[in-house]
N, C-alpha and C positions, 0 to 999 in steps of 0.2 A: 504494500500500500504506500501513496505516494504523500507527504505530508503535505503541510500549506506550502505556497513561495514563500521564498523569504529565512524560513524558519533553518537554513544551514544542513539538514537532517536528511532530504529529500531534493527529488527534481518531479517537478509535472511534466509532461512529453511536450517536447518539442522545446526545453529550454535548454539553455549552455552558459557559459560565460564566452564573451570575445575581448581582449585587449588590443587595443589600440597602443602602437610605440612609434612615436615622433621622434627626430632626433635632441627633441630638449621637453618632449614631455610623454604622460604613459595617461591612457585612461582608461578603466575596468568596467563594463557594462553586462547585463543580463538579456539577452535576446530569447523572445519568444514566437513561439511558433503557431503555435493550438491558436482557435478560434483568429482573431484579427492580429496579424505580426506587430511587436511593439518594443521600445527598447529602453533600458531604465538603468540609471547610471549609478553605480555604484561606489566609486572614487577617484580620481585622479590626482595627479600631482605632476609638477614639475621640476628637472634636473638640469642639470650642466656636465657634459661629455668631459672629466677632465684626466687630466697623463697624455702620455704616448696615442698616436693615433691607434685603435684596435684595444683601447685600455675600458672595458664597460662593470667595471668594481664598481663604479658609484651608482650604473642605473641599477647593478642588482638589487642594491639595499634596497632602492625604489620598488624592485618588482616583489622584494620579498616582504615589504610592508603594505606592498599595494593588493596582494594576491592574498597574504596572510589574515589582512583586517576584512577581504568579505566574508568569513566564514562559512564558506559554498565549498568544502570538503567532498571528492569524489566526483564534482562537478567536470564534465567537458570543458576543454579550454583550447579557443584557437588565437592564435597570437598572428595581427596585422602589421606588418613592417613600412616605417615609410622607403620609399624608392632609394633616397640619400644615403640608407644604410646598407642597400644591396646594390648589386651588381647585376645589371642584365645584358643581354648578347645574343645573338644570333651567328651558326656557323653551317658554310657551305658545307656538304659534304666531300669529305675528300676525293680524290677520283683512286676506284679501284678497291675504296673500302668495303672490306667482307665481314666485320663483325663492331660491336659496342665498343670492345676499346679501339678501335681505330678513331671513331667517332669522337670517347670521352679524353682521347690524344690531341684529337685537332681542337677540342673544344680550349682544354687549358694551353694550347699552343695561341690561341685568339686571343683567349682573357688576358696571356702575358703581354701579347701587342700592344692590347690596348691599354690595358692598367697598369704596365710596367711595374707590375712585380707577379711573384711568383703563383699561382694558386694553391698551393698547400695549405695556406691557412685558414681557407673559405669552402664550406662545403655546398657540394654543386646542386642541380637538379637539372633534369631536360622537360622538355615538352616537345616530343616527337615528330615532326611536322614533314609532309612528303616536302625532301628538296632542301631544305634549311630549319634543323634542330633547334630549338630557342631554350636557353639557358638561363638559369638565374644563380647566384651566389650569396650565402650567406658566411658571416663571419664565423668563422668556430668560436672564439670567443664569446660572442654574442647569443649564440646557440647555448652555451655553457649555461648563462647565466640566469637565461629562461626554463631551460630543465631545473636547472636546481631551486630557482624559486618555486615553479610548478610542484615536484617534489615535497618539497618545503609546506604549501599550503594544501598535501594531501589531495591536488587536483590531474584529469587524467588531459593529460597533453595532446591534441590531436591533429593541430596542423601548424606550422610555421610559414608562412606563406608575405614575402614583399604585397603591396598595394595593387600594382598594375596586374599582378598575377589574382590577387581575389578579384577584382573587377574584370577582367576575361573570364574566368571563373564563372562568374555568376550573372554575365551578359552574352556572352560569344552564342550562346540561340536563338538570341532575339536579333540576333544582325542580318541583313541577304546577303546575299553572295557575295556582291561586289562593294558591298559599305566595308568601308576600315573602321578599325575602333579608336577612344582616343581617350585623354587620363589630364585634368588640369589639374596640377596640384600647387598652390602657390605660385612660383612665378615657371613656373615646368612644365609645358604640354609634352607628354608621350603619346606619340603616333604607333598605332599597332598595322602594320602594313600589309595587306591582305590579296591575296591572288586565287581567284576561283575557290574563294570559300578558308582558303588554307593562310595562316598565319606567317609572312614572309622574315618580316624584320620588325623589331620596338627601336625607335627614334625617339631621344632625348632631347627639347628644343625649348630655349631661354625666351619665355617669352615678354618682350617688351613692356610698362606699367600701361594700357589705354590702349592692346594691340587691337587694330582693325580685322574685319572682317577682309581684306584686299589682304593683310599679312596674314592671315592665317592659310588663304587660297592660295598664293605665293610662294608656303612654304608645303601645303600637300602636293602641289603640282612638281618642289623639287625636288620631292623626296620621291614623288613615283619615277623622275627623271633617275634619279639615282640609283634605283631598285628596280628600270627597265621594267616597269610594270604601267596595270594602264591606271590613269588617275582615277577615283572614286566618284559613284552620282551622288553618295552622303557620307558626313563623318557622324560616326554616333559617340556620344562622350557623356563620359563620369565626370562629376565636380560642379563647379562654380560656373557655367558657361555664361559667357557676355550675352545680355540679351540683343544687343547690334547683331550679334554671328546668327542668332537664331531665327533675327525678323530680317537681315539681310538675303538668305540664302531661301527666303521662301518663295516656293515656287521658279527656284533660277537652275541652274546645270548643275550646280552644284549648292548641295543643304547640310545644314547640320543641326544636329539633333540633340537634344540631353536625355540623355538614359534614366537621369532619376532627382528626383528637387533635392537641392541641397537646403538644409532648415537655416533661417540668418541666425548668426551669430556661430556659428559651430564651430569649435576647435580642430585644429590640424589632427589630432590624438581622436579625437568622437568622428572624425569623417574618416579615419581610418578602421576605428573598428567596426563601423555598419558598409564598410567597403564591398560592395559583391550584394549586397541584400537589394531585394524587390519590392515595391511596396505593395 
């Protein structure tokens, strides 16, 4: 039998815990499922990344106070990454590759291209894709520190997953074929770049304080330039979307769309942990 919510004792179906982890703040919510989905905050707090880069002793204390004081003991726990903490990539496949490690070869031969350093210290993931592998990387460090607080507050750990990865996650069926996906997060568009249905490349792109709807098209048309693919008739996007982009593009060659309201005021840490959810 299931007790009340709340009570630390029990879960009713369809509840979990999800964390939200910013690069300078954590925030711990209870997502429900049964009857109308709805989501209810349970603490947050904010830190300061401080030592050596890869140094995260001070967010553990964070997680281990923050995880510790909801007393939801045995509870499911998925932990949301912002992008800043992870690493993502897309890799050709080799020519003449016959197995996985040829594959998870060329992948950390990419990662050291481009982040000039080593990948040992980060643990990887793929997402399989005909033609181009798409990868993500998390810190072993930072992984540490989450198990152990998870651990710590008696909670079962079920997914560790960056941002752009829960938001394909939990939109990539609502897109057509030829729409890309896309991710605003602060001052950061991520383009998910899409060919016949299939995931090509994620594009990292700085975007401007008042970016127009003319730069945003500017910049999908050079990234399909880039990636020899054809340009998009829609972009569909997570986050805060300008509403110029959204009454510009209507009805034109090219539209864009928001996948889901963002509520005013919400913190970097709360629009990470409802990241991927539907309303």
């Amino acid at each position: 039998m299931h007790s009340a919510p709340g009570t630390g004792l029990g879960i009713w179906p369809g509840q979990a815990l999800r964390l939200g982890l910013a690069a300078g703040s954590a925030s711990l919510w209870c997502s429900r499922r049964w009857r109308a989905p709805a989501w209810t905050l349970l603490g947050q707090q904010q830190f300061a990344l401080q030592g050596a880069p890869g140094d995260f002793a001070a967010l553990g204390q964070v997680l281990l106070s923050l995880l510790g004081a909801a007393g939801r003991a045995h509870w499911p726990l998925s932990v949301v990454l912002d992008d800043a903490l992870v690493r993502l990539w897309s890799v050709e496949l080799p020519h003449g590759a016959t197995c996985l490690a040829d594959i998870e070869a060329a992948a950390a031969m990419r990662f050291q291209a481009l982040y000039g350093e080593p990948a040992a210290p980060w643990r990887r993931s793929g997402v399989w894709t005909a033609g181009a592998p798409f990868f993500c990387a998390v810190p072993e460090a930072l992984l540490a520190q989450i198990v152990h607080a998870a651990d710590a507050a008696k909670l079962a750990l079920v997914a560790v997953v960056p941002q752009f990865v829960a938001n394909w996650n939990g939109w990539q069926g609502k897109l057509a074929a030829q729409d890309w996906f896309g991710q605003l997060q602060g001052n950061m568009l991520r383009l998910g770049i899409r060919e016949q249905g299939q995931l090509r490349a994620v594009r990292a792109i700085d975007m401007p304080p008042g970016a127009s709807f003319d730069w945003l098209m500017q910049n999908v048309q050079r990234e399909a330039l880039l990636q020899a693919v054809a340009p998009p008739p829609q972009l569909q996007l997570c986050g805060a979307v300008p509403a110029s982009w959204l009454a510009a593009g209507a009805g034109g060659q090219f539209a864009c769309r928001q996948l889901a309201p963002v509520a005013p005021g919400s913190t970097d840490s709360a629009l990470l942990a409802q990241s991927g959810s539907q309303p």
